[in-house]
C-alpha positions as CSV (number, residue, x, y, z in Angstrom):
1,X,-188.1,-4.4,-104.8
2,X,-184.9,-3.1,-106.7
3,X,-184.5,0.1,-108.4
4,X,-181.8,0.7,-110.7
5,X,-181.6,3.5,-113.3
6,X,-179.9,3.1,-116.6
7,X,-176.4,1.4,-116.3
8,X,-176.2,2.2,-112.7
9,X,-176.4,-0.6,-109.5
10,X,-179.7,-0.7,-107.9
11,X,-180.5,2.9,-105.4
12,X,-184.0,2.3,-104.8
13,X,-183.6,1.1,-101.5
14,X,-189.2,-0.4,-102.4
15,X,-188.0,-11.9,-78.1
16,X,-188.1,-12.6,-75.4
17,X,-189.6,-8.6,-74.6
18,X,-186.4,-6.7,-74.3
19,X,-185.2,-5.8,-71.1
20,X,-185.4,-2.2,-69.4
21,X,-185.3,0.6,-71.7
22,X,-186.0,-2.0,-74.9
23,X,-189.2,-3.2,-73.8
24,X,-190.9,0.3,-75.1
25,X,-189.5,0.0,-78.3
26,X,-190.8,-4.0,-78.9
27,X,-194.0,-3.1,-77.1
28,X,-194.4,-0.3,-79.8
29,X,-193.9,-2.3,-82.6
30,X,-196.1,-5.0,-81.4
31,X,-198.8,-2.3,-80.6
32,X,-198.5,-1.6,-84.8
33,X,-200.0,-5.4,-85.2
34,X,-202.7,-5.2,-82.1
35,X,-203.8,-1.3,-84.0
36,X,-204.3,-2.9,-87.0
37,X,-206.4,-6.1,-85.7
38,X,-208.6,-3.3,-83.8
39,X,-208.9,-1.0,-86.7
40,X,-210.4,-4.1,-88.8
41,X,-212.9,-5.4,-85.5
42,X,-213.7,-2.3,-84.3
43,X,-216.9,-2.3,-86.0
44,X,-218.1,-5.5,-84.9
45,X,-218.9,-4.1,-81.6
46,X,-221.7,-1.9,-82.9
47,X,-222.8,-5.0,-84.9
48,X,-223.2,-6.6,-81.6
49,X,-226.1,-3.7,-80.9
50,X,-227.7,-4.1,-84.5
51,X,-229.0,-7.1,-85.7
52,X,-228.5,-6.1,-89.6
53,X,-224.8,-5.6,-88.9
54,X,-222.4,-3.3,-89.0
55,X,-220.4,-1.5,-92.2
56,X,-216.8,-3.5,-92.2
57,X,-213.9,-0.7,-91.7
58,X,-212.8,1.2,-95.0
59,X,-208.8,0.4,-94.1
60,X,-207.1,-1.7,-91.6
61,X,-205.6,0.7,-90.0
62,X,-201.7,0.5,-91.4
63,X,-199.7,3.8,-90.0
64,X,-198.2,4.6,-93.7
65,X,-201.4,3.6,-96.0
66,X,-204.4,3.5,-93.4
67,X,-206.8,3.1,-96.5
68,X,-205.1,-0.3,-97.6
69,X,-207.4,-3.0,-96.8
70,X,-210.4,-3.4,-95.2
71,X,-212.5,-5.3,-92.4
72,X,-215.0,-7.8,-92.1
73,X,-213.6,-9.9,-93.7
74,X,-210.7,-12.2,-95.4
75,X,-210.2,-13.6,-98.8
76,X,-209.6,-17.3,-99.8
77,X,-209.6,-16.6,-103.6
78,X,-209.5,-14.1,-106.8
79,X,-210.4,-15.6,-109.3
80,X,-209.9,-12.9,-112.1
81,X,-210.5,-13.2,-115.9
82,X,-209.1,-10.3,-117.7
83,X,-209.3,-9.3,-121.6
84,X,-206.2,-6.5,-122.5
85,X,-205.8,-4.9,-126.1
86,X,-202.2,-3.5,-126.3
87,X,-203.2,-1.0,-129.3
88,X,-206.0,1.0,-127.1
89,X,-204.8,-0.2,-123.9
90,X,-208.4,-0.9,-122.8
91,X,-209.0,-3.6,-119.8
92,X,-212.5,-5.4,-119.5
93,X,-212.7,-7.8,-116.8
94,X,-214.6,-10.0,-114.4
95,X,-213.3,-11.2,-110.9
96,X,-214.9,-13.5,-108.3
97,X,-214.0,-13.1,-104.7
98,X,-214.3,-15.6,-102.2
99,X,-214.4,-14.3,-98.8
100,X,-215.3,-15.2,-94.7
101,X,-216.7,-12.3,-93.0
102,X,-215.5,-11.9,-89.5
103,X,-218.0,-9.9,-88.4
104,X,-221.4,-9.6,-89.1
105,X,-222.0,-7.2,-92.3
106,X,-224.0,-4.7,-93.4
107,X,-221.4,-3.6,-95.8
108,X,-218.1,-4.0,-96.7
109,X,-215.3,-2.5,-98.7
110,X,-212.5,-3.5,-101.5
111,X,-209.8,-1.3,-103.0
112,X,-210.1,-0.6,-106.3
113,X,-208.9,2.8,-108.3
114,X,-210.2,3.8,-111.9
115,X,-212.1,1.6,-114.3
116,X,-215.5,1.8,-114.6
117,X,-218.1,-0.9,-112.5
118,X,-220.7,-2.2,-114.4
119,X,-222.1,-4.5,-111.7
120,X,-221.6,-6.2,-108.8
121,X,-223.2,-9.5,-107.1
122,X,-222.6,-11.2,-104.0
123,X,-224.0,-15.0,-103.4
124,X,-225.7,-14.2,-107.0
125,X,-227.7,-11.5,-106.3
126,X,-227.3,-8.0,-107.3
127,X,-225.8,-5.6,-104.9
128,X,-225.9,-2.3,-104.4
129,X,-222.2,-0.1,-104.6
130,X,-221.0,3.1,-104.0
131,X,-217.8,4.7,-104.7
132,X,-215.6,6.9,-103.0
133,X,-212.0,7.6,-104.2
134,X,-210.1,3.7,-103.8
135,X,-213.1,2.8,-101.3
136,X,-215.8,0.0,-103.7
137,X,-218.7,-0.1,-101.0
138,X,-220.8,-2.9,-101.5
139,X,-223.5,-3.5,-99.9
140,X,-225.5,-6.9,-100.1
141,X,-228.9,-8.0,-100.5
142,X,-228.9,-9.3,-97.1
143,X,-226.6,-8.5,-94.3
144,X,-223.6,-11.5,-94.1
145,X,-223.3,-13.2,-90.8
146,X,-220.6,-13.9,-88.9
147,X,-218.8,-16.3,-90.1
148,X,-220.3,-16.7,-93.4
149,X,-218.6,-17.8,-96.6
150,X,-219.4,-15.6,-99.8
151,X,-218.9,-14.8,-102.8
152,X,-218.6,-11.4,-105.1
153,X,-218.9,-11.2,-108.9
154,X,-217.6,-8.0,-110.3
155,X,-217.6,-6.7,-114.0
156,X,-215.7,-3.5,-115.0
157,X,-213.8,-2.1,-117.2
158,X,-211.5,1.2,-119.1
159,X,-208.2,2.3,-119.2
160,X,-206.1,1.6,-115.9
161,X,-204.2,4.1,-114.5
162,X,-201.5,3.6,-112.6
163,X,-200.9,4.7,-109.4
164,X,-198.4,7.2,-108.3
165,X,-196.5,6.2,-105.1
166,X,-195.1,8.6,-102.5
167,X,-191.4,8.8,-103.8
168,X,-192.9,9.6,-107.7
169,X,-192.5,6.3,-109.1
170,X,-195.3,4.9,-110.7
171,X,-197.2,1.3,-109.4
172,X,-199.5,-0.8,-110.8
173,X,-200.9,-1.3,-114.5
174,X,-198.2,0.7,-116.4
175,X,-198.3,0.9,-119.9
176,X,-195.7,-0.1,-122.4
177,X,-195.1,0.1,-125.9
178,X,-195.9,-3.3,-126.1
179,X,-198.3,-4.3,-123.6
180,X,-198.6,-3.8,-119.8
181,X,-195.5,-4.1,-116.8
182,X,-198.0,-4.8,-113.9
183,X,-196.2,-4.4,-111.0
184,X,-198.4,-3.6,-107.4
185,X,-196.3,-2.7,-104.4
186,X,-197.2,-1.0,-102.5
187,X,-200.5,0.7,-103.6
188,X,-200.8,-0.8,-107.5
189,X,-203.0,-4.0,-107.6
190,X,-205.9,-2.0,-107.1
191,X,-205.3,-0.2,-110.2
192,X,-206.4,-3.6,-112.6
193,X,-208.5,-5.8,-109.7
194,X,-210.4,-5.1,-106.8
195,X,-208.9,-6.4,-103.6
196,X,-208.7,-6.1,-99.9
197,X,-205.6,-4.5,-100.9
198,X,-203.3,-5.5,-97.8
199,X,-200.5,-7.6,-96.8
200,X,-201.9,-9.1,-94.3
201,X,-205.1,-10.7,-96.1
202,X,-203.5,-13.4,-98.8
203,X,-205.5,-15.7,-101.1
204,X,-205.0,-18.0,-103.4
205,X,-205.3,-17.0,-107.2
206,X,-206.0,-17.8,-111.0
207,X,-205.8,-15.4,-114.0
208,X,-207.7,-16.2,-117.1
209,X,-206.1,-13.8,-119.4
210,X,-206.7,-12.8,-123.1
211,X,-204.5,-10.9,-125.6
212,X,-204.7,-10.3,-128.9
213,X,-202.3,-13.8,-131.1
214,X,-199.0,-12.7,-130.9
215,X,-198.4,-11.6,-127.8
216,X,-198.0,-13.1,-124.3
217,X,-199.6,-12.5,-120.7
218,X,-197.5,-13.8,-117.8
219,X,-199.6,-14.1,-114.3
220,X,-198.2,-15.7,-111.2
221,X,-197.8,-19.5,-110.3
222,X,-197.9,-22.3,-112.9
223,X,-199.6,-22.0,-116.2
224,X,-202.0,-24.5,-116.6
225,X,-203.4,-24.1,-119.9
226,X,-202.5,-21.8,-123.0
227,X,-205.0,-21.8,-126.4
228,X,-205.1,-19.5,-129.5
229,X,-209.1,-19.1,-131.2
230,X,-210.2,-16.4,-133.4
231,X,-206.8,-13.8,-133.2
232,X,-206.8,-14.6,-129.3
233,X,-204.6,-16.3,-126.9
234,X,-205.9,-17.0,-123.3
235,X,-203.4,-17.7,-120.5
236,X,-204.4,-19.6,-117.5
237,X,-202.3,-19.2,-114.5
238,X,-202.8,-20.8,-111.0
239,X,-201.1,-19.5,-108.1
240,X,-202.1,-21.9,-105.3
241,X,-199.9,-20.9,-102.6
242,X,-201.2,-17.7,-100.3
243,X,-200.1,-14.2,-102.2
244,X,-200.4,-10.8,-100.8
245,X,-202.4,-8.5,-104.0
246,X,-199.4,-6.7,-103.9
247,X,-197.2,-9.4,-105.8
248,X,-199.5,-10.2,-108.7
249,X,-198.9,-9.8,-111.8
250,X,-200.7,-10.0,-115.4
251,X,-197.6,-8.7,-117.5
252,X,-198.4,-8.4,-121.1
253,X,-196.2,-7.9,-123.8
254,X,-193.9,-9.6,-127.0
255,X,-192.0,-11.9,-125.4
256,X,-189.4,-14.6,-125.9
257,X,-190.4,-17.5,-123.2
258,X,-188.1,-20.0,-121.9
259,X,-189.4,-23.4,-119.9
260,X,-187.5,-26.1,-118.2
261,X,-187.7,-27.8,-115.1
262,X,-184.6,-27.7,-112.4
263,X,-182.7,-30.7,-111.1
264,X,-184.6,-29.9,-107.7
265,X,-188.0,-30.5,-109.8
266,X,-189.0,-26.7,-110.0
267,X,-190.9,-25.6,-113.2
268,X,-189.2,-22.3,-114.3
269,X,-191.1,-19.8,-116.9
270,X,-189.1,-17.1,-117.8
271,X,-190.6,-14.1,-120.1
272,X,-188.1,-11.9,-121.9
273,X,-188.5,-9.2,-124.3
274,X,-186.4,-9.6,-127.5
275,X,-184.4,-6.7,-126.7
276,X,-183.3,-7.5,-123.3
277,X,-182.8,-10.9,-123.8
278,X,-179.3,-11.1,-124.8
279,X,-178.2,-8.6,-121.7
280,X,-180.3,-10.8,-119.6
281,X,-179.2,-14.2,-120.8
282,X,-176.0,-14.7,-118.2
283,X,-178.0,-13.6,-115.2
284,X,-181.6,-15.7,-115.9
285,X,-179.2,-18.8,-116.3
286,X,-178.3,-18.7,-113.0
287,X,-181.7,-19.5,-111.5
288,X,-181.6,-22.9,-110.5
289,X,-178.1,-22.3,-109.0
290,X,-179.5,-18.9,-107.1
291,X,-182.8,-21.1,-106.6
292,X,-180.8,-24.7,-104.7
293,X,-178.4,-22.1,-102.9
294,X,-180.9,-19.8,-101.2
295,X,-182.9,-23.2,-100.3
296,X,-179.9,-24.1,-98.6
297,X,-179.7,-21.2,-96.3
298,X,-183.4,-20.4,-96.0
299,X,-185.2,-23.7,-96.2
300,X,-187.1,-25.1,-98.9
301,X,-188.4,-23.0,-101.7
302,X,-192.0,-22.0,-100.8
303,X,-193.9,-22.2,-104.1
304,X,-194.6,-24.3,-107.1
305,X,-192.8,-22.2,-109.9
306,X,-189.9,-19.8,-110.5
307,X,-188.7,-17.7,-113.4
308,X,-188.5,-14.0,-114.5
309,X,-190.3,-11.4,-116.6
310,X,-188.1,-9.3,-118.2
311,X,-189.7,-6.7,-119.9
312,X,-188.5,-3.4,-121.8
313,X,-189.6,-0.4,-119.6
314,X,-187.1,1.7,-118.9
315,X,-189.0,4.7,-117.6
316,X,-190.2,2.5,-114.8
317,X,-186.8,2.8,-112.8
318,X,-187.2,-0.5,-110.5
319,X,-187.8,-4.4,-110.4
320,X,-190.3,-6.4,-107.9
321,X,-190.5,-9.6,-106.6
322,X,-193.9,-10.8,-107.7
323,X,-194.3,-13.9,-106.5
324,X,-193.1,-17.1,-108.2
325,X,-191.7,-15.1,-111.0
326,X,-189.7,-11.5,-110.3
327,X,-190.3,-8.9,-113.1
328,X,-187.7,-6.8,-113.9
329,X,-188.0,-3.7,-116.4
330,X,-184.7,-4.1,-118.2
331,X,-182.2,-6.8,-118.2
332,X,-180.8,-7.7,-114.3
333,X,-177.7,-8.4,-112.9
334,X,-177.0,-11.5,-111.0
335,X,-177.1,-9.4,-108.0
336,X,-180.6,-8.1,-108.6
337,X,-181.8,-12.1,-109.7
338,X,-180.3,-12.9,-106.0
339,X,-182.2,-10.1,-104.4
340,X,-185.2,-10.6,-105.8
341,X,-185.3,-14.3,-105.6
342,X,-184.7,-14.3,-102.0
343,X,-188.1,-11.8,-101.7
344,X,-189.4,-15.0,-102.3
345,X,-189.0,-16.5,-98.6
346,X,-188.7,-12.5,-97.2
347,X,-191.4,-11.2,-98.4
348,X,-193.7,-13.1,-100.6
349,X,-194.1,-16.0,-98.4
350,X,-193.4,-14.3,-95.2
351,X,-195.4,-11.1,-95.9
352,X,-195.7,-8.1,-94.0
353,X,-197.9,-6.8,-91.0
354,X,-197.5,-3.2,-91.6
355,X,-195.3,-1.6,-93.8
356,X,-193.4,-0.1,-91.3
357,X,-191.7,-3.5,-90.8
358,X,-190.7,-3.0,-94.7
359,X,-187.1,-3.7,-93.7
360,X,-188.1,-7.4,-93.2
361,X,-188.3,-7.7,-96.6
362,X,-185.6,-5.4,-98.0
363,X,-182.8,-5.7,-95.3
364,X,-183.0,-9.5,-95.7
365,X,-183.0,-9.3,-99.4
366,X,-179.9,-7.0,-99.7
367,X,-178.5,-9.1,-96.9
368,X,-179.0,-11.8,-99.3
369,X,-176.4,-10.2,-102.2
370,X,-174.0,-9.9,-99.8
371,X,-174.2,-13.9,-98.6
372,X,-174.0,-14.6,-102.4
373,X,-171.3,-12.5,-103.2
374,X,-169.3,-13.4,-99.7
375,X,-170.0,-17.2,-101.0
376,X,-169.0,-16.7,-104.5
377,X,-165.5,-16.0,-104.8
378,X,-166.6,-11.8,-104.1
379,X,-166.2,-9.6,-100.7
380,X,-167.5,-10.8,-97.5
381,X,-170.5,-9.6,-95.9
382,X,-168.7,-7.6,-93.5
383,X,-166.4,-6.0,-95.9
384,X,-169.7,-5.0,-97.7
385,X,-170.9,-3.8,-94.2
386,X,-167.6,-1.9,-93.2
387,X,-167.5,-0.2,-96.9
388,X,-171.2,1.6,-95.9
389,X,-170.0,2.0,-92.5
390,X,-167.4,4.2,-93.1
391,X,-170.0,6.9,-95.3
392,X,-170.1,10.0,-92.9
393,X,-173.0,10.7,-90.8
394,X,-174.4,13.4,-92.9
395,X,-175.0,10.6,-95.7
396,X,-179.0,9.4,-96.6
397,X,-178.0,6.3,-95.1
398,X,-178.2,7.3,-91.8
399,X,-181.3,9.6,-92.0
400,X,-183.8,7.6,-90.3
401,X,-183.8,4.0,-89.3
402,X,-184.9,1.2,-90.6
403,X,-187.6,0.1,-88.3
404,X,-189.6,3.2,-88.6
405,X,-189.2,5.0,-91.8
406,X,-191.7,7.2,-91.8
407,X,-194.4,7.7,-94.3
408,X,-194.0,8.6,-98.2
409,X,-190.4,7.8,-100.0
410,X,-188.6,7.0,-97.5
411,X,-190.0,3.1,-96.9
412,X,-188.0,2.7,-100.5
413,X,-185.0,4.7,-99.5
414,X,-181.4,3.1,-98.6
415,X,-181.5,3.1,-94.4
416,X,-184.5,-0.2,-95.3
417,X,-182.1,-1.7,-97.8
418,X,-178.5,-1.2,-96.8
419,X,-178.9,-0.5,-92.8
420,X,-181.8,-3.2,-92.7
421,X,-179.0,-5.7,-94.3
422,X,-176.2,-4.0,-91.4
423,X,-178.7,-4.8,-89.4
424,X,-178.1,-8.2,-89.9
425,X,-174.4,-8.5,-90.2
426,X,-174.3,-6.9,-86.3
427,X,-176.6,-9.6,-85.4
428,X,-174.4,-12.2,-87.3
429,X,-171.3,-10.8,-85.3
430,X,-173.4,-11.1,-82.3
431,X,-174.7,-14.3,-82.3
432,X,-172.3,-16.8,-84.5
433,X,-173.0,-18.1,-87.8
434,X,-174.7,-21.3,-86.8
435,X,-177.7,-19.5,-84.4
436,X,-177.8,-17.0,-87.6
437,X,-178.9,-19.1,-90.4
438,X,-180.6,-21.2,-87.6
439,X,-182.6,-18.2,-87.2
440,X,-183.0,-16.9,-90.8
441,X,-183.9,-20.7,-91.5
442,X,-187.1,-20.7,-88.4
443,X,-188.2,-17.5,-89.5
444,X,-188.6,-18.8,-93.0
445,X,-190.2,-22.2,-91.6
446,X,-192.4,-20.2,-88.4
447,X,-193.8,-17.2,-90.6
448,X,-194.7,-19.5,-94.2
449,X,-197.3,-18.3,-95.6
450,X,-198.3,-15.9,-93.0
451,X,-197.1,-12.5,-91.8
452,X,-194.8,-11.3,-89.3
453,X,-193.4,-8.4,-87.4
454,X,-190.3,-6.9,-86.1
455,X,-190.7,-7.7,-82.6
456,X,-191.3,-11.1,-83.8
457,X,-188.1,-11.5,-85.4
458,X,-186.3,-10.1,-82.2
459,X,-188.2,-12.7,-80.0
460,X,-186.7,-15.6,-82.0
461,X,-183.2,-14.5,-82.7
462,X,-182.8,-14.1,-78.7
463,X,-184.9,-17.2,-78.1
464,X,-182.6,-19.3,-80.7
465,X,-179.3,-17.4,-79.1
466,X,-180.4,-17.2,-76.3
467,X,-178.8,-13.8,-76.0
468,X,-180.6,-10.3,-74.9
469,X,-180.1,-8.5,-78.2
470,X,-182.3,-5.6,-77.7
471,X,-179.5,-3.1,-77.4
472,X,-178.4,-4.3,-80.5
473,X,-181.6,-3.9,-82.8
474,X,-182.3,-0.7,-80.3
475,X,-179.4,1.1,-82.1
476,X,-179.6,-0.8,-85.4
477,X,-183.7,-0.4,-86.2
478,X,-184.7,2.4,-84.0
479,X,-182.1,4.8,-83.3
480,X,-181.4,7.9,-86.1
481,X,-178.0,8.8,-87.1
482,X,-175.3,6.9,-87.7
483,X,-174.5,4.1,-84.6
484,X,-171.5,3.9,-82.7
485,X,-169.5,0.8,-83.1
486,X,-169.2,-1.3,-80.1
């Protein structure tokens, strides 16, 4: 994620076990990832004692958004087909889920804020549901065993809301005078689709989506098919790659659309409003450059399609890098196209465990801009880290670090950005530049398509360097104030 107001550069910051006094920090972080897993199972121990099953838990468990997710179960696939009229902003939709439970189920949850149900099924029978603020409890005709595939059909329907996020900034289905900028992190996708609404449970996806002739809707992935009957054009997208709910997107608006394929064989779909599109001309024609160079140092690009959405929604104050295609509420800078490109491999297809380790996608991402600028004629990455450095230690920067932001604001805030990217440069300084991108590189390749975790990401840089580093990230991720230099 990038924010940047008007005019302005972006502010929004959205091992081996270390040895002796290190181990307590790594063994904390790792206890993060072993909470979660027994928040989501803890209720199969009373299923154990009661042959209907047992409710799945209402949240997984995350230390910042505890109600995000839910157990008993993981998804495979949305399948969501959506209808959206601009002029009275209304939403109707229906959504299949396919799921596994994990447990055996009496019950179990998805996230899902506003609109109105009108019915639920799973396995094609009806279903009785409850509600309780983002909580959809649904419970089927017969407990689900363990192990079981199934499937739930949902209908529903209204105006979405979207979601305020702790720092103000709204999230989700936002209105524009045109259409829709649907942008989910952290808290948003429930706002237009109900999900298990968590980084750690990613499916596959496809969007049927309608809109009145005339205008365009831009999902994730590649679009398969596009058809205009009766005043109505459907758009179907396919994202087949693993997605966190998060990162999709059903962007609607009037848009000026741009398709090519790169010399590396990447379909790009670019969606730009009219009245960006000359600002954002010089910066969307350096995909495929951005796109072959960040393949160089990261690995191969991890999905099917690229492009941008670049929409005309000023009061929304940030971009995100929903996957495959980044949208952006105004026209972006090159440095912002780099950043949010490279969410791509940070982010997208190595997704969090808990969004306290936010910093694995930001810090890289910001680390990012510097490598292109340090590569493109601009300063190097550790003239970019000296010029923060030398802010006093009464500056934001230093306020908390970047490995444990606390909750609210402050997992968008600058320590995750710019001291998550320092973060890096002191480990580039540490280790050399070939057992750095070595290790940006495995952590790409290890972690595709899955999740991963802080303690993780230590564990292989001092595996690959084979260097004990936990003083370093000790003072870099874990320690307030500003750090001595060595």
């Amino acid at each position: 994620m990038f924010a940047a107001p008007a005019g302005a550069s972006p502010t929004r910051p959205r091992r081996r076990p270390a040895r002796g006094r290190f181990l307590a920090t790594a063994l904390a972080v790792l206890s993060v990832t072993a909470s979660l897993t027994l928040t989501a199972e803890s209720t199969a121990v009373a299923a154990t004692a009661d042959g209907h099953g047992a409710p799945g838990a209402r949240g997984l468990g995350d230390p910042y958004f505890p109600l995000a997710g839910n157990g008993g179960y993981t998804t495979r696939h949305y399948d969501l087909d959506l209808a959206y009229d601009p002029l009275t902003r209304r939403l109707d939709a229906t959504e299949a889920v396919t799921a596994r439970a994990t447990q055996r189920l009496s019950t179990f949850d998805l996230d899902l804020s506003g609109l109105t149900v009108r019915g639920v099924r799973v396995n094609g029978r009806t279903a009785r549901w409850t509600r309780d603020g983002q909580e959809l409890a649904i419970t089927p005709a017969k407990p689900l065993g363990k192990g079981q595939g199934f499937r739930v059909d949902l209908s529903y329907g209204g105006v979405p809301e979207d979601v305020t996020d702790p720092d103000g900034s709204a999230d989700g289905w936002i209105s524009t005078d045109d259409g829709a900028f649907v942008a989910g992190e952290p808290q948003g996708a429930m706002s237009w689709f109900a999900a298990d609404n968590h980084p750690l449970d990613k499916a596959s996806y496809t969007f049927e989506i309608t809109v009145p002739a005339g205008y365009t809707a831009v999902a994730n992935g590649v679009l398969a098919s596009q058809r205009t009957r009766a005043g109505k054009t459907t758009f179907h997208w396919r994202q087949s790659q693993p997605m966190a709910s998060y990162l999709a997107t059903a962007t609607v608006g009037k848009f000026d659309v741009q398709r090519y394929t790169t010399a590396s064989g990447i379909p790009v779909y670019n969606a730009v409003d009219p009245r960006e599109a000359a600002d954002a001309a010089p910066a969307l024609a350096r995909i495929p450059a951005i796109l072959d160079w960040e393949s160089d140092l990261f690995g191969p690009y991890p999905f099917s399609a690229a492009g941008a959405i670049v929409d005309h929604a000023p009061d929304v104050g940030y971009a995100l890098e929903t996957q495959t295609r980044p949208i952006y509420d105004r026209a972006p800078g090159v440095g912002t196209v780099v950043h949010e490109m490279a969410h791509q491999w940070f982010g997208d297809s190595v997704s969090l465990t808990s969004w306290q380790d936010i910093w694995l996608n930001e810090g890289f991402a910001t680390y990012a801009e510097w490598l292109w600028e340090e590569q493109h004629g601009g300063k190097t990455a550790q003239a970019s880290f000296d010029g923060y450095y030398a802010r006093p230690a009464t500056n934001s920067l230093w306020a908390f670090p970047p490995a444990d932001p606390g909750e609210g604001a402050n997992i968008f805030a600058s320590p995750v950005y710019t001291r998550g990217a320092m973060t890096l440069q002191e480990l580039r300084t540490a280790v050399g530049d070939t057992d750095f991108f070595t290790i940006l590189k495995t952590w790409a390749r290890s972690h595709r398509y899955g999740s991963g975790t802080t303690a993780q990401f230590i564990a292989l840089s001092e595996r690959v360097s084979r260097k004990d580093l936990g003083a370093l990230f000790h003072t870099w991720l874990y320690t307030a104030g500003k750090p001595a230099r060595p």
